[in-house]
C-alpha positions in Angstrom: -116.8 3.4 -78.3 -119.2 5.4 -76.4 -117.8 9.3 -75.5 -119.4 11.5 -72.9 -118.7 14.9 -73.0 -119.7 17.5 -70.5 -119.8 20.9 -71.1 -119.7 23.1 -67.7 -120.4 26.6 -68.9 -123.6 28.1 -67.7 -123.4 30.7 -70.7 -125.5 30.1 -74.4 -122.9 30.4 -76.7 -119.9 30.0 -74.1 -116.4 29.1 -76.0 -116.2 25.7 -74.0 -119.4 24.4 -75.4 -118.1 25.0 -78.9 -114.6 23.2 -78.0 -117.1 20.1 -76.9 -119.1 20.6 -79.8 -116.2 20.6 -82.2 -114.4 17.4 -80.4 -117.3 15.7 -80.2 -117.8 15.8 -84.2 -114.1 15.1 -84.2 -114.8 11.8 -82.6 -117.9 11.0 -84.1 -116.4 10.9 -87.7 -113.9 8.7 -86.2 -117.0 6.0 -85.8 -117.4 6.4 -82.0 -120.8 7.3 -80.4 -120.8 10.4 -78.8 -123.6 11.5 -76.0 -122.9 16.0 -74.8 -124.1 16.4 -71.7 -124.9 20.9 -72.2 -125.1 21.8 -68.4 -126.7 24.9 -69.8 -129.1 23.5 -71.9 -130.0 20.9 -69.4 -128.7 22.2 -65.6 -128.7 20.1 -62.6 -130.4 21.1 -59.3 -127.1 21.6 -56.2 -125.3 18.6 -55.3 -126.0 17.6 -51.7 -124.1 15.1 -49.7 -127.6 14.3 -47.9 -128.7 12.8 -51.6 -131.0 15.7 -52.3 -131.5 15.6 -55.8 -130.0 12.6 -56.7 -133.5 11.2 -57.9 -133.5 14.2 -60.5 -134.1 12.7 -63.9 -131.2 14.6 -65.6 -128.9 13.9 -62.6 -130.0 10.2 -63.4 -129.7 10.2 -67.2 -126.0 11.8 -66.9 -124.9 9.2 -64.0 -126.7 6.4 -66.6 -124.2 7.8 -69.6 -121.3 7.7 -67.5 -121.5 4.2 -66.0 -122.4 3.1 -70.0 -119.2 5.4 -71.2 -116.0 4.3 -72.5 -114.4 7.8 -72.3 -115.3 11.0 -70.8 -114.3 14.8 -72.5 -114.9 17.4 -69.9 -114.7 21.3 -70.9 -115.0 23.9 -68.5 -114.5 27.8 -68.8 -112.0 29.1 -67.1 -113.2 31.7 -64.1 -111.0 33.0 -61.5 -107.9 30.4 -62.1 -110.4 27.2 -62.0 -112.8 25.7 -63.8 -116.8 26.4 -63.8 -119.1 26.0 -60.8 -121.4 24.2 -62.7 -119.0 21.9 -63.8 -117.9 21.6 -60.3 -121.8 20.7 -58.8 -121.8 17.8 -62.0 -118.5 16.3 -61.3 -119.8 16.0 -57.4 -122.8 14.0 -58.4 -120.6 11.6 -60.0 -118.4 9.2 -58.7 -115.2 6.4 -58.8 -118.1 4.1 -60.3 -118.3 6.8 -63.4 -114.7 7.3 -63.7 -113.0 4.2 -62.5 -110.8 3.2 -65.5 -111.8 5.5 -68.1 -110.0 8.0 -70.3 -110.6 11.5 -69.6 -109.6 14.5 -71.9 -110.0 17.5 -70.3 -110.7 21.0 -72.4 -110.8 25.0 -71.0 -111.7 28.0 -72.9 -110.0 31.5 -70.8 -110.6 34.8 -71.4 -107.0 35.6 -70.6 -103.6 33.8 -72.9 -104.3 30.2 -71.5 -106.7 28.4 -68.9 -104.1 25.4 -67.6 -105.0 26.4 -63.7 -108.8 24.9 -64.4 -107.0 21.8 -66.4 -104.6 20.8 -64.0 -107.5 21.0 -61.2 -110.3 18.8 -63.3 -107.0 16.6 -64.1 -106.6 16.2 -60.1 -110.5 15.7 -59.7 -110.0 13.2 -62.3 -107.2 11.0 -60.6 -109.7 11.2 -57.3 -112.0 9.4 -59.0 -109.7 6.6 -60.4 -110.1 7.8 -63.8 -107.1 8.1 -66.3 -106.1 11.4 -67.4 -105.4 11.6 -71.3 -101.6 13.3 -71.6 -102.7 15.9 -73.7 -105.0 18.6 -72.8 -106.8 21.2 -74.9 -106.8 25.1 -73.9 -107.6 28.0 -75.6 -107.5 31.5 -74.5 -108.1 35.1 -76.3 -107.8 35.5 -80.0 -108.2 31.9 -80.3 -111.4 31.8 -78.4 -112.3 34.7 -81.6 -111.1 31.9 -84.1 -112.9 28.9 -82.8 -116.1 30.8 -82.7 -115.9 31.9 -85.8 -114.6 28.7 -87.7 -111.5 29.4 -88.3 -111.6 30.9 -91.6 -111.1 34.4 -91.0 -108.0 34.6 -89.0 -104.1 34.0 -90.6 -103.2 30.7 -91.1 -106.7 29.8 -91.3 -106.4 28.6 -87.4 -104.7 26.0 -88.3 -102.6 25.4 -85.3 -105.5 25.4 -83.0 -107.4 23.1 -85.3 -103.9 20.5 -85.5 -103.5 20.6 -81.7 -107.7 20.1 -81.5 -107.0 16.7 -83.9 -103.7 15.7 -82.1 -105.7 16.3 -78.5 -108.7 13.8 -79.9 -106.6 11.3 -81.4 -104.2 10.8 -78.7 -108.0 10.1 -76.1 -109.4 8.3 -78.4 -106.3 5.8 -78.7 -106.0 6.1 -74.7 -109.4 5.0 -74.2 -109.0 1.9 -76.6 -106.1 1.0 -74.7 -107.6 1.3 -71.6 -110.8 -0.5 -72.8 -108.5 -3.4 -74.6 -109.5 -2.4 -77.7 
């Protein structure tokens, strides 16, 4: 299957974007194809309703991956209870013709315990645009932003718990999104 993930932090080395990384090497050792759309690395001009910038090349290389994609991972920051403007602006130059169908697994990174306010709003965002919200969700929050940037391997227990519910999260979108595709 083909996986798009899009990372909506507007930071370098933003905790979200290493969440996407991680899943995304997650599912590509599981055989599936996986395309990571950095909106850091590669930012969009603003969304217009008028169409403005629609005829940007990276605004038409992510809509291209989307309508080509299988299943979508979306990871946002969490900033002020919701997720990242720069998500946000992405999301709105996309569509029910990107979505329609398609498992979605949505991930946050929060500076504070947990980042579920930002989940449960890209999760209503996603039902908007027919997609099909995977029933986990993965969120990570203070110390364990520390142990995901780091790898794990200095914290107790290894971050083991983070890394299982990481696998569990991954597994349960991947087998989603070959139900969904009739696979």
């Amino acid at each position: 299957m083909k996986i798009v993930i899009i990372t909506g932090s507007n930071r370098k080395s933003a905790t979200s974007t290493r969440l996407a990384v991680n899943m995304g090497q997650l599912i590509s050792k599981k055989g599936h194809q996986v395309q990571l759309f950095d909106l850091f690395e590669t930012p969009l001009p603003f969304y217009s309703p008028e169409g403005i910038g629609f005829d940007h090349a990276t605004v038409q290389s992510l809509q291209q991956a989307m309508l080509q994609a299988d299943g979508v991972v979306l990871a946002t920051p969490e900033y002020h209870g919701s997720l990242s403007g720069v998500l946000k602006n992405a999301l709105d130059f996309l569509g029910q013709e990107h979505f329609r169908g398609k498992a979605v697994l949505s991930m946050s990174s929060s500076g504070g315990a947990v980042g579920t306010s930002s989940l449960l709003q890209l999760q209503s965002i996603v039902r908007n645009l027919h997609g099909i919200n995977s029933p986990d969700w993965v969120s990570i929050g203070g110390a364990q932003r520390n142990e995901l940037a780091d790898g794990f391997a200095d914290y107790e227990g290894s971050g083991q718990g983070i890394n299982d519910r990481i696998h569990r999260a991954a597994l349960s979108f991947l087998e989603l999104a070959a139900q969904v595709r009739g696979n």
